[in-house]
N, C-alpha and C positions, 0 to 999 in steps of 0.2 A: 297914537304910538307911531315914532319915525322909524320906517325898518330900512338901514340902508342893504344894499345888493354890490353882490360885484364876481363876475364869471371867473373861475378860474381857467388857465392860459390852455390847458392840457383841452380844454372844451371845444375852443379854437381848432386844435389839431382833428380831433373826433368829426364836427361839422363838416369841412372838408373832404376830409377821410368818406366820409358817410358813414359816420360809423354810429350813429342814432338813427334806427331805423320806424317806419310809419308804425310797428308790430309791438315795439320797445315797449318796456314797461317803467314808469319813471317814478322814483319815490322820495318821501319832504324826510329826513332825520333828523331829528331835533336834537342838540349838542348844549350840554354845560357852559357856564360865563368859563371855564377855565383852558375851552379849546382856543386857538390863537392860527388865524387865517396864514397860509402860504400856499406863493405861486406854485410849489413847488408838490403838494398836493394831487396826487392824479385821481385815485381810487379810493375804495369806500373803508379800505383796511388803514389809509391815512388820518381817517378821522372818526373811524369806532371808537376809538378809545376814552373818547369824550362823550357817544352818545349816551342821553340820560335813561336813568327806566321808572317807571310808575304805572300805577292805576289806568287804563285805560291807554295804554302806548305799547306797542309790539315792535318788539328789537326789528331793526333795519329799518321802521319806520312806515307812513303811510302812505299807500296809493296815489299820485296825484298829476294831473293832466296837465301837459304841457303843450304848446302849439306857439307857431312864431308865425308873422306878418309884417309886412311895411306898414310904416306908418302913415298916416293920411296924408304927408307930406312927401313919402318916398325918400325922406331924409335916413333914414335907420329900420333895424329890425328890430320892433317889438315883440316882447317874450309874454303870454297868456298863462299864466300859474293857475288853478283851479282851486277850487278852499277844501281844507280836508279839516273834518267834524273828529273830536275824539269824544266820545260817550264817556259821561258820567266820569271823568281822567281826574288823575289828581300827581303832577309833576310840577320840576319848576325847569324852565331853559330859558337860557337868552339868546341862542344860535339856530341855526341850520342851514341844512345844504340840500341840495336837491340831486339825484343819480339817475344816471340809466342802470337800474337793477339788473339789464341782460347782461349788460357790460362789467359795472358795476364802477364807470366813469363818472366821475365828479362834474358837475354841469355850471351849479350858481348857487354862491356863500351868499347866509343871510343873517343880518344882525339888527337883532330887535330893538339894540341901544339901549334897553336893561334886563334882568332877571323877571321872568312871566313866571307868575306862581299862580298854578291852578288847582285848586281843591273842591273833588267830590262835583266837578259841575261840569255838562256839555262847554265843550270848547269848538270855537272854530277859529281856522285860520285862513285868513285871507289875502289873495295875490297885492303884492306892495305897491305904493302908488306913489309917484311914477311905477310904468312898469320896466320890468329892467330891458336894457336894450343894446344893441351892438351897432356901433357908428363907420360907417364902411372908411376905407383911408386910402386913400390916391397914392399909388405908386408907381 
């Protein structure tokens, strides 16, 4: 399965900002084929409205470890996603995002490229490959 990625703009500002702290707590929401990505996006009340619910999924979503490093070439920063398990789940999504729960700032849209349908069985989900990453830009 091809999951593409892609940050939303407002994450950019937060980074800087420093407004992701080492304490944060950062979480994966899983989103319906009927949400539709914009820059324009900041917050987690932007794209509730699409999160799915089922068997094994807890509204706002689950726990999931986030860490960033250069990459062995010093070209970019690579983003480390962690895999989050849902027991026994029975939903269907083709989306999601990832958050700072403290904040409740939108970080990185993910799209599975089709509808996941999971019934009655452990699920896990694991960080996309490539991983996603930010290309610095000479100014």
């Amino acid at each position: 399965m091809a999951i593409s990625s892609q940050f939303y703009p407002s994450a950019f500002a937060a980074m800087f900002n420093n407004d992701n702290n080492s304490g944060d707590t950062f979480k994966l929401m899983l989103l319906a084929n009927a949400y539709t990505y914009s820059d324009a996006h900041t917050v987690v009340a932007d794209v509730s409205g699409n999160e799915i619910s089922g068997t094994g999924y807890s509204t706002g979503g689950a726990t999931i470890t986030v860490s960033a490093a250069q990459s062995v070439d010093d070209s970019k920063t690579e983003f480390d996603l962690g895999s989050v398990l849902f027991s026994t789940a029975t939903f269907t999504f083709q989306k999601a995002v990832v958050y700072n729960s403290t904040s409740n700032a939108l970080l990185l849209y993910l799209d599975f490229g089709a509808e996941q349908d999971v019934a009655g069985q452990n699920y896990q989900l694991n960080a996309p490959s490539p991983k996603p990453s930010i290309t610095p830009v000479a100014i």
